[in-house]
ZAMARGU-4260 file (C-alpha; in steps of 0.2 Angstrom, whole numbers, plus 5000, padded with zeros to 4 digits):
<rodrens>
0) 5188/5194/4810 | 5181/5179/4820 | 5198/5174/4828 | 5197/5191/4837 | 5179/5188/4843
5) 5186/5172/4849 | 5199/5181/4859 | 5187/5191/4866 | 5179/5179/4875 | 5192/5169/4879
10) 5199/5183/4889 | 5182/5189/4895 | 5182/5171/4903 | 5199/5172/4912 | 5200/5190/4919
15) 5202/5193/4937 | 5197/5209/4946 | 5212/5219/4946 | 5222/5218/4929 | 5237/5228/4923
20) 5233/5242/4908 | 5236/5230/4892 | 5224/5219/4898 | 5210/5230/4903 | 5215/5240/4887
25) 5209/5222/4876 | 5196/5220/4888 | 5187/5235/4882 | 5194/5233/4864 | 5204/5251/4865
30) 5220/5256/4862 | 5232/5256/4877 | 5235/5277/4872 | 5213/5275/4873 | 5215/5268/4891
35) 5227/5282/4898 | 5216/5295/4890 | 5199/5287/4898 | 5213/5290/4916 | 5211/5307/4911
40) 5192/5308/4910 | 5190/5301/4926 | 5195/5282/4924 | 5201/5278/4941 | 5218/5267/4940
45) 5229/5261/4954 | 5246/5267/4955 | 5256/5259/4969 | 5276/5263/4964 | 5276/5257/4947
50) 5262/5245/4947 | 5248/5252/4940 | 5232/5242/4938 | 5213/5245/4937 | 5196/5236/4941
55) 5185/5225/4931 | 5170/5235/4939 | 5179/5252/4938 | 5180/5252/4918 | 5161/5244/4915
60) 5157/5257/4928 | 5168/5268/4916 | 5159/5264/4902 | 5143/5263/4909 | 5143/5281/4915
65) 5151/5286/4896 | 5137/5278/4887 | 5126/5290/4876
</rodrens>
């Protein structure tokens, strides 16, 4: 269990803005299957041909809006 906390932050320390779908997928510790369904709730994700990416502040302001 720690080594995936240690992850976690190791890859909270090196993100960039725009990521592909894996990596925003581990950084909100979700399923990639998770991530397309969040799309279909209203996650906004780039699609430019077949690159698709999404913002670091578009999923917390995802997650943000989702909280209960």
């Amino acid at each position: 269990m720690q080594r995936k906390n240690t992850e976690t932050i190791e890859l909270n320390n090196y993100i960039s803005e725009w990521m592909d779908l894996k990596t925003a997928a581990a950084y909100l510790n979700v399923s990639y299957k998770s991530l397309r369904a969040f799309q279909t709730m209203g996650l906004e994700i780039v699609e430019i041909g077949r690159i698709r990416r999404v913002s670091k502040t578009s999923l917390d302001d995802f997650m943000h809006k989702h909280s209960i």
